[in-house]
N, C-alpha and C positions, 0 to 999 in steps of 0.2 A: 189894617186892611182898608184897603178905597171901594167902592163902589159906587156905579154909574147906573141910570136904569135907561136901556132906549128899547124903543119899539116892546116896551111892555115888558123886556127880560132886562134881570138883573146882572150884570157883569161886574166883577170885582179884580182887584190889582194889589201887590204888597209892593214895600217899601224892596225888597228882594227881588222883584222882577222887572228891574229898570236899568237902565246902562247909559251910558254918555261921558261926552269929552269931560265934560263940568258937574256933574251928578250922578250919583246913581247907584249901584252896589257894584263897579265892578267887573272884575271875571265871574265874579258868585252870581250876579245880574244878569250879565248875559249868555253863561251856562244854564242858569237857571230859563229866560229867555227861549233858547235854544232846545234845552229838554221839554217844555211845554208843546211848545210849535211841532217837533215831532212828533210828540203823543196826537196831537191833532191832528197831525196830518191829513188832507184832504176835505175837513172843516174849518179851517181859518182864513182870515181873511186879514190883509193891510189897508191900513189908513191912517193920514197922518192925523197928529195929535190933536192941532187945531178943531179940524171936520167932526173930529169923532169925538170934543167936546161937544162943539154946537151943535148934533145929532143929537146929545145928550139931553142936551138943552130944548128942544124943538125946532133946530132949526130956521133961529131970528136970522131974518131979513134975507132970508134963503140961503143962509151959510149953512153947509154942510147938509145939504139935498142928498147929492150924491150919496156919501156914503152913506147916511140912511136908508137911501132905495136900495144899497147891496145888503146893508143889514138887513131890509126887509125882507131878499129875494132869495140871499143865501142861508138865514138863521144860523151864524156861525158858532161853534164852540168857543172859538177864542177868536179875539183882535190884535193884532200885530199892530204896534201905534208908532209912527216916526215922529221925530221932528229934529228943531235945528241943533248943532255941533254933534252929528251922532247921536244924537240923544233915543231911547227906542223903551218901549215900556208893553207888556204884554195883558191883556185884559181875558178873563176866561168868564163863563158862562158860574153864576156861582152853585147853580144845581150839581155840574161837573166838580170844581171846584172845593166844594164842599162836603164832596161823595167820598165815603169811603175806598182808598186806594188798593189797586192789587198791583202796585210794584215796588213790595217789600218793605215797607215804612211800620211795619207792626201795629196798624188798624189806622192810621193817619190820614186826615185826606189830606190834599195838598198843603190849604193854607197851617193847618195844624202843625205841618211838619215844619214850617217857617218858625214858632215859635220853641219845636225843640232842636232843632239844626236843619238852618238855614240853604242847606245845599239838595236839591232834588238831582246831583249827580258830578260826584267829587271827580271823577274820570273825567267830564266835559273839561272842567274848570284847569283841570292840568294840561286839555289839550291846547287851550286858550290860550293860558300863560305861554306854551311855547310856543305856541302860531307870534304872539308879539313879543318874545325875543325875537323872533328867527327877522319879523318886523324892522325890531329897535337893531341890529346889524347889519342889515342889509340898507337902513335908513342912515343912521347914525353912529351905531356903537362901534360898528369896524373904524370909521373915518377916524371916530374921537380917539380910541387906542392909538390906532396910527401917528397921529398929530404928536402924543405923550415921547415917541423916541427920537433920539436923536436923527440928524439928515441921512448921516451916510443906512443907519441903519434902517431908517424908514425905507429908503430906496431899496435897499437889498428887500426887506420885507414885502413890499410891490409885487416884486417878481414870483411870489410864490403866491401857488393858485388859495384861493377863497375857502376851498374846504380844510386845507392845512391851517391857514390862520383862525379860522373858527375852533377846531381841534384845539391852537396853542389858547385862546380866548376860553376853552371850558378848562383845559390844563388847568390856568389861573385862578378859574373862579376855584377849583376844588382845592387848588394851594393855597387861597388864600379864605378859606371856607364864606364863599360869598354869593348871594341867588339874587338872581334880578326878581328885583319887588315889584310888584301888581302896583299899579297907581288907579284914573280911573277908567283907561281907557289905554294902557301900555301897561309898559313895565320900567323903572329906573335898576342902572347898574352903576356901581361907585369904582370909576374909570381911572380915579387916582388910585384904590385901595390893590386894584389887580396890576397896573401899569408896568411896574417893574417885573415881577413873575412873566405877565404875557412876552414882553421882551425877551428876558430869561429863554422861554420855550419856541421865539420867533427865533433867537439866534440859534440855539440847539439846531432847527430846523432848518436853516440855511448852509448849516456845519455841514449838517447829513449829503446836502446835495453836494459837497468837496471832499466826503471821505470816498478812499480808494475801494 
């Protein structure tokens, strides 16, 4: 557990409530993230990372004024904290924090439950993951498939709309019992392990539009 002290309250942070390109926990991070900020809702506030150290700090050389005037005028439950490559880390009040939970942890308060399972909501965490597939395909995993087949059949493959090739693209992953891994900030899919299968089910599908 972290803890910061400004304007007199104590705010704390885990290792579990962090996220970014380069660091961080994760979909488990920013589920976890995401389930806090709701609970809060309507007491929290953003600030980046930087600010809402040197608020910590007092504020040398007038760095991080600001946010300290909102910390002072809002007294927030929690801090939403940015900074660079995506990076995002969530800071809560540790009164809150460390209160006894009523949303089903069997007497836990929050940080407690970090050190018997780390997840304050396995449902967010799955919707994550697939928000970055749907991401990693629309970005790069359709193209990279594509690239894998031959020309003429790449071309035939073209011509069929986006939701069929996505269809023959999970066909594959289940033929070839394969799930796109969480990284720290995506998801990887192994483009050579499915590439033949996906083909497989893109010709199938091309078949269909020439049967009588």
């Amino acid at each position: 557990m972290e803890s910061m002290v400004i304007d007199g309250r104590v705010y704390v942070s885990h290792a579990c409530w962090a996220f970014g390109d380069y660091g961080g926990a994760g979909s488990l991070g920013l589920a976890n993230i995401r389930y806090i900020a709701e609970q809060c809702d309507g007491h929290i506030i953003s600030a980046g990372m930087g600010d809402l150290r040197h608020a910590s700090e007092g504020c040398p050389y007038g760095l991080g004024e600001d946010t300290l005037a909102e910390i002072k005028l809002e007294r927030p439950w929690a801090i939403h904290a940015f900074g660079h490559w995506s990076s995002e880390q969530i800071w809560v009040r540790k009164a809150i924090a460390c209160r006894l939970s009523s949303h089903g942890f069997r007497g836990e308060t929050w940080i407690e439950r970090m050190d018997s399972y780390p997840s304050l909501d396995d449902e967010l965490i799955s919707e994550i993951e697939m928000e970055w597939e749907s991401e990693a395909w629309d970005s790069w995993l359709r193209d990279d498939l594509l690239r894998t087949m031959a020309d003429d059949d790449r071309d035939e493959a073209k011509l069929m709309g986006p939701d069929v090739l996505f269809e023959c693209y999970r066909a594959a992953m289940d033929d070839c019992n394969e799930y796109p891994t969480p990284e720290y900030s995506g998801v990887h899919v192994d483009v050579d392990r499915i590439a033949e299968s996906f083909a497989d089910h893109v010709a199938d599908a091309v078949a269909s539009l020439y049967t009588p």
